[in-house]
C-alpha positions in Angstrom: 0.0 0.0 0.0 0.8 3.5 -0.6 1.9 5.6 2.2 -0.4 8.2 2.5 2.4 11.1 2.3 2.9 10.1 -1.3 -1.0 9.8 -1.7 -0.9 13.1 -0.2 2.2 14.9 -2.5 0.3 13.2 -5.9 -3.0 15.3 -5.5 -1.5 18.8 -4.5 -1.9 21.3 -7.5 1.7 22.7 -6.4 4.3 21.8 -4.2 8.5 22.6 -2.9 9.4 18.8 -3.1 10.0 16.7 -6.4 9.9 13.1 -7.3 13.0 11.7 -7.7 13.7 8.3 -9.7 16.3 5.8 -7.4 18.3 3.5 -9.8 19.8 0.5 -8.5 22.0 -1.8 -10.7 23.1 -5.2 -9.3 25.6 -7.5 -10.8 26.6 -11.0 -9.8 30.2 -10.7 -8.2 30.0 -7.5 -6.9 29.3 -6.8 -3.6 28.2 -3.3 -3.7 25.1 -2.3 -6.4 25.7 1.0 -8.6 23.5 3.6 -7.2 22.1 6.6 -8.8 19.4 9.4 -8.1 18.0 11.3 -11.2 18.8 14.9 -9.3 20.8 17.6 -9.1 22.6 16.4 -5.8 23.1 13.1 -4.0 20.4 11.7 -2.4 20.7 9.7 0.9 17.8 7.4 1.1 17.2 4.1 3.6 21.3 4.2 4.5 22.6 4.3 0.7 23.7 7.3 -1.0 22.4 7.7 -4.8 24.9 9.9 -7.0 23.3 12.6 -8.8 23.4 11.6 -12.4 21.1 12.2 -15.5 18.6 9.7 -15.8 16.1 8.9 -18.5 13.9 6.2 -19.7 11.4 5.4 -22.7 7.8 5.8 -21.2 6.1 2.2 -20.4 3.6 1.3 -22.9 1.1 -1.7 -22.4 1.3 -4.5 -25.0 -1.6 -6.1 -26.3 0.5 -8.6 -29.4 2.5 -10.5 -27.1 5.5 -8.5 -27.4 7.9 -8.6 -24.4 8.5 -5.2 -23.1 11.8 -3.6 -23.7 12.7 -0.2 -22.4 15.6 2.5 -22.9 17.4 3.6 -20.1 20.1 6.2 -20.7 22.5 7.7 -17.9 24.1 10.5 -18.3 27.8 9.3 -17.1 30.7 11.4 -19.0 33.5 9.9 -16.6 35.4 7.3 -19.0 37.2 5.9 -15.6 34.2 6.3 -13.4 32.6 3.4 -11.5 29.7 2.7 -14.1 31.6 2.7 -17.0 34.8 0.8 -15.6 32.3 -2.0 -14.5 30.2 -1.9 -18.2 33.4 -2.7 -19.7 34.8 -5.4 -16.9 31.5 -7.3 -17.0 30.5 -7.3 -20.3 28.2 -4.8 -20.9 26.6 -5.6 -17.2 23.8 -7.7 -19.4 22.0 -9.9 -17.3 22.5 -7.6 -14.2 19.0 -6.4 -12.4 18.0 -2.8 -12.2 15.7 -1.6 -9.7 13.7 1.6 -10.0 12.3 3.5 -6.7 10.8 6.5 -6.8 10.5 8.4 -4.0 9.8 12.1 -2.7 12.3 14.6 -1.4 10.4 15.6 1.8 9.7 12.5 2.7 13.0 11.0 2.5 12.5 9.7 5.7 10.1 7.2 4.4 12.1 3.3 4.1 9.2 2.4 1.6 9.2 3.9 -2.1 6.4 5.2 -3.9 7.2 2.9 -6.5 9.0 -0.2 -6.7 10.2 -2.2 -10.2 12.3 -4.2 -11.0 14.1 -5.0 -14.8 16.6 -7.2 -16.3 19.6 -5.6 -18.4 18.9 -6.8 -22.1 21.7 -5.4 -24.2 23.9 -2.3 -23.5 25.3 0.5 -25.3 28.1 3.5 -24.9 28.3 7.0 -26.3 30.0 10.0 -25.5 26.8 11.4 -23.6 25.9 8.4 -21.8 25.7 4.8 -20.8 22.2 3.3 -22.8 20.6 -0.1 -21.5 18.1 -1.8 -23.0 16.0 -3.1 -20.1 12.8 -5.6 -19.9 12.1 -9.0 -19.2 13.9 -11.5 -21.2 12.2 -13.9 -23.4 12.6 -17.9 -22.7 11.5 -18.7 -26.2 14.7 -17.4 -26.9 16.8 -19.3 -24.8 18.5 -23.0 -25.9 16.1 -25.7 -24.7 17.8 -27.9 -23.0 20.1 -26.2 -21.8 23.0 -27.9 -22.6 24.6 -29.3 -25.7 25.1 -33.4 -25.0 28.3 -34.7 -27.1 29.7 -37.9 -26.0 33.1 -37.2 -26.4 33.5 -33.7 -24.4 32.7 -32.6 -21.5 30.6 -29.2 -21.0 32.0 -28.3 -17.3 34.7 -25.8 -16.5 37.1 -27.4 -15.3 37.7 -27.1 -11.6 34.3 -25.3 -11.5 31.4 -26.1 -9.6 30.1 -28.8 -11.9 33.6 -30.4 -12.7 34.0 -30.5 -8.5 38.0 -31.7 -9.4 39.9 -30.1 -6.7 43.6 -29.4 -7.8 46.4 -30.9 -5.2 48.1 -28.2 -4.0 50.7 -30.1 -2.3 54.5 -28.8 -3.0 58.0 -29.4 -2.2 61.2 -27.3 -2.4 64.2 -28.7 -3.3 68.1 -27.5 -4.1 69.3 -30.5 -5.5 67.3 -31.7 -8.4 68.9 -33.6 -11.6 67.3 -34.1 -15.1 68.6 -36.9 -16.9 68.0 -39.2 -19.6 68.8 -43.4 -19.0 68.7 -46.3 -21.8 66.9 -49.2 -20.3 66.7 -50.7 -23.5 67.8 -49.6 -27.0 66.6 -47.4 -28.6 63.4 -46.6 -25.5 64.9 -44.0 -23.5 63.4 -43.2 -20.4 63.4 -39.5 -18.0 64.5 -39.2 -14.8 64.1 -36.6 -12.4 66.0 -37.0 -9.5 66.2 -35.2 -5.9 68.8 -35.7 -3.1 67.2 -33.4 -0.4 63.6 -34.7 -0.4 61.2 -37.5 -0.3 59.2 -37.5 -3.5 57.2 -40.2 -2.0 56.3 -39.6 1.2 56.2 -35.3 0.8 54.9 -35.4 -2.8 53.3 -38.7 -4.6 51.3 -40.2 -1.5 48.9 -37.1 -1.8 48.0 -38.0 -6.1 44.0 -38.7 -6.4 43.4 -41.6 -7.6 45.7 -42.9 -4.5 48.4 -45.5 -5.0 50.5 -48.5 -2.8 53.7 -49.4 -1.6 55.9 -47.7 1.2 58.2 -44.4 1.5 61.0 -46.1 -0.7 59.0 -47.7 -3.7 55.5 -46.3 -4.5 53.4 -47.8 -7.7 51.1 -45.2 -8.9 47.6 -45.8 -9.3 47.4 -43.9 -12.5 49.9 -41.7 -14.8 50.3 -38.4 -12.2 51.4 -35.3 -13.6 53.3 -32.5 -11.5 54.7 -28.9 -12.4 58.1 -27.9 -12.1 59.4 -24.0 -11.5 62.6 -22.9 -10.5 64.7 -24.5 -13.1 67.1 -22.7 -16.1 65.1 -25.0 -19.2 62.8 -27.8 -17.8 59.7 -25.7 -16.4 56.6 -27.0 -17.0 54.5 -29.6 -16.7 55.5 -33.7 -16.5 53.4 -36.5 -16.2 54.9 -39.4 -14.2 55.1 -42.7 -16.2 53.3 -45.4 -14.0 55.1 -48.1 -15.7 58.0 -47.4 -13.2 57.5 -47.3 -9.5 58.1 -44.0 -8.2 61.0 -43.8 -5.6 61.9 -42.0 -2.7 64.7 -40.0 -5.1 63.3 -40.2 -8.4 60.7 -40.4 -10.2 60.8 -41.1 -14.1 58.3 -39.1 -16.5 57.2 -40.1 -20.3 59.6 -38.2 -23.1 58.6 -36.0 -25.6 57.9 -39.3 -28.3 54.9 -39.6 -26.1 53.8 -36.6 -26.5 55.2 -34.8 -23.2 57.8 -31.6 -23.4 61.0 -31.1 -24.2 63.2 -32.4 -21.4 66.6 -31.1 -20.6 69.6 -32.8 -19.0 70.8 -30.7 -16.0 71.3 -29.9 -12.4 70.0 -27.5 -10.4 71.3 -26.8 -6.9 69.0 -23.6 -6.6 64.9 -24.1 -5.2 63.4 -25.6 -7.5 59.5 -26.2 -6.4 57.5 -29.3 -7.8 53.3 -29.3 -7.0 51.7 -32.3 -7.8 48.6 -31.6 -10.2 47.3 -31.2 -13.8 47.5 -28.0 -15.1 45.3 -28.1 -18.1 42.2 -30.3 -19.4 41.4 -31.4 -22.8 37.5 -32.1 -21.7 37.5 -35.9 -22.5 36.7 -39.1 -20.6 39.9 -40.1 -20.5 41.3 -36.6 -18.6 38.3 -37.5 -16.2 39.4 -41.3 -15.9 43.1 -39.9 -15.1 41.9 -37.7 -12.3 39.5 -40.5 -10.7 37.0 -37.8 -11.6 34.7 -39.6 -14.0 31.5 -39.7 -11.9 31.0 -35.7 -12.7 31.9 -36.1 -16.4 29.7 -33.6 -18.3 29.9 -35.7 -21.7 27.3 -38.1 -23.0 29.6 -41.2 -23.9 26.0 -42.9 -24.0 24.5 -41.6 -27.3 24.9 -41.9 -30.6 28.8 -41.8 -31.6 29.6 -42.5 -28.2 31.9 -45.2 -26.5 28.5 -46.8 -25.7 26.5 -45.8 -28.4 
């Protein structure tokens, strides 16, 4: 209901005070809404303070074809670095954000409840040199992709590490300043990587954390699955490694696949500097198998049941 002050400012022929529109814009990920008041001077209303700014808007219009309604809204912000512009351009445009409209009265600014109370989504969004222009209304669902989703069976639709993926990256680390890079001939022709440290445990500080787990003690671990770590600190081997799980990993060394099978260059040296090594995967290519090698395949987001699938 109405409060009756507003009632009571609507039906005077003339009057001191002026209506004055509230603008609220709120985005997902920002904690605090832009706020502006369609005046020649801030306006403090219910705690907040609205920033004068020029504010205009197509008048509403009732449609009787089944249109959705869409609306113009046009502030006045000149300020290239100010906060409504700096934000259109960080969150594309702000589309998708909700804009609330109050109007209220200036001598009853008192009052916690407006006059008027809307709400609108952003639609689309558009600069000038004058202003800031949003296309507001209510967005139309016959629009949107039904379902949802696009099903593929080879490739997953999550983000990875996201809230549908739910993989959690190991974070665990070690440091060490003895680490050796070498290359050994187990047979010929099939040469194998070695990285090898003489001031850690890579078992016990490093492997005994990988997801899916593995077995064995602190001096000869076999890995459940191929586990891949990240190396900084180092003059030319940075980078990413996946250890080889045909080799038990030991409590100095570990040996990774070469670059015939696909991994990066690897280069013979020894470093006597820190030189960290987190156990992880640093990328994923969005396919059963990356879910399989991170134990991980119960939130896969492909389809490998339909047509074209591995059970299709």
């Amino acid at each position: 209901m109405i409060d009756s002050n507003y009632l009571e400012e609507s039906n005077k022929i003339a009057a001191g005070g002026a209506w004055i529109w509230l603008v609220e814009i709120t985005t997902v990920g920002y904690g605090t809404p832009l706020r502006y008041a369609n005046n020649n001077s801030d306006v403090s209303w219910n705690g907040n303070t609205y920033s004068r700014m020029p504010v205009r808007m197509d008048d509403i219009h009732v449609s009787t074809d089944g249109e959705f309604p869409e609306y113009k809204l046009e502030i006045g912000d000149v300020d290239l670095t100010g906060d409504l512009r700096t934000r259109v351009a960080a969150a594309g445009g702000l589309v998708g954000s909700i804009v609330r409209f109050r109007i209220v009265h200036s001598d009853h600014l008192a009052l916690t409840d407006p006059a008027i109370d809307e709400y609108a989504d952003i639609l689309s969004c558009e600069l000038t040199n004058k202003a800031v222009v949003f296309t507001i209304g209510t967005p139309n669902l016959l629009t949107r992709r039904f379902p949802r989703d696009r099903y593929v069976p080879g490739y997953c639709r999550h983000r990875f590490i996201g809230a549908l993926c739910q993989y959690e990256q190991p974070s665990q680390t070690i440091v060490t300043n003895d680490i050796t890079f070498s290359t050994v001939d187990f047979a010929a022709g099939h040469p194998v990587h070695k990285i090898a440290v003489a001031d850690a445990n890579l078992i016990y500080e490093l492997f005994v954390y990988a997801q899916p787990g593995g077995s064995g003690n602190y001096s000869s671990w076999t890995l459940a699955k191929d586990i891949g770590f990240t190396i900084s600190g180092t003059p030319n081997n940075d980078g990413f490694f996946l250890a080889d799980d045909w080799y038990a990993v030991k409590s100095t060394h570990v040996f990774v696949f070469t670059e015939l099978d696909g991994a990066q260059i690897f280069v013979p040296e020894t470093v006597l500097t820190g030189v960290t090594l987190q156990l992880g995967y640093v990328e994923c290519d969005h396919t059963l198998e990356a879910c399989k090698l991170r134990d991980n395949t119960q939130n896969y987001g492909g389809s490998p049941g339909i047509a074209g699938g591995i059970y299709g």
